[in-house]
N, C-alpha and C positions, 0 to 999 in steps of 0.2 A: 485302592488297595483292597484287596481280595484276600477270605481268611486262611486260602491257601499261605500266598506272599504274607500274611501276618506270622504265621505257621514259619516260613522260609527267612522269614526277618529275626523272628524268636531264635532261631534255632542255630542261624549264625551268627550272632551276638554273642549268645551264650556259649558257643564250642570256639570259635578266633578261626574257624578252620571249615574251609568249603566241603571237604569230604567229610568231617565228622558230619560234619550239620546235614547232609546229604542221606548221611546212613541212619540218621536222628531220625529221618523223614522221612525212610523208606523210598527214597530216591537214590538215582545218579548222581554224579558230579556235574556232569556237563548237564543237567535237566535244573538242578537247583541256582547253577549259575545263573544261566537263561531268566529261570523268574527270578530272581535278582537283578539282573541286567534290563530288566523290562521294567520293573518297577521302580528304579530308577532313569528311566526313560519317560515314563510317566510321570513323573518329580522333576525332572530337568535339572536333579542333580545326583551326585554320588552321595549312597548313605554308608559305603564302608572302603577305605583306604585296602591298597590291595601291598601286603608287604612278605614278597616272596611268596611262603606258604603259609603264613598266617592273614590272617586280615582284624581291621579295629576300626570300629564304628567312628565315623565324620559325624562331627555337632550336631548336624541332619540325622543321623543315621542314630546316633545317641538319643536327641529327641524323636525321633519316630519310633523307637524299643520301648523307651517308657510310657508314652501316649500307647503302642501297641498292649503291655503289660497293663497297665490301665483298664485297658478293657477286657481282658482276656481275664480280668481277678473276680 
């Protein structure tokens, strides 16, 4: 994980929402997906539950936010 993807993990935790977190970032939608999508590809598993158009952090995904907030304090 890269402090990008920590940045892109942050951001969509805290908004539930791919395009907020997107525009948090100064990115895309389709761009912040992507490192999303990778960095869970890297974990070999899902860190956030995809429900319509919100989304909510997987146990994984819950503890990897707070180990990330962790270090970002």
């Amino acid at each position: 994980m890269n402090l990008k993807q920590m940045e892109h993990l942050l951001a969509l935790a805290s908004t539930g929402s791919f395009s907020r977190a997107a525009r948090q970032c100064f990115l895309t939608q389709p761009a912040l997906s992507r490192s999303v999508q990778v960095l869970e590809e890297e974990l070999g598993a899902r860190l956030f539950d995809r429900l319509g158009r919100r989304v909510a952090p997987t146990p994984l995904g819950e503890g990897k936010t707070v180990t990330t907030l962790g270090l970002t304090q």
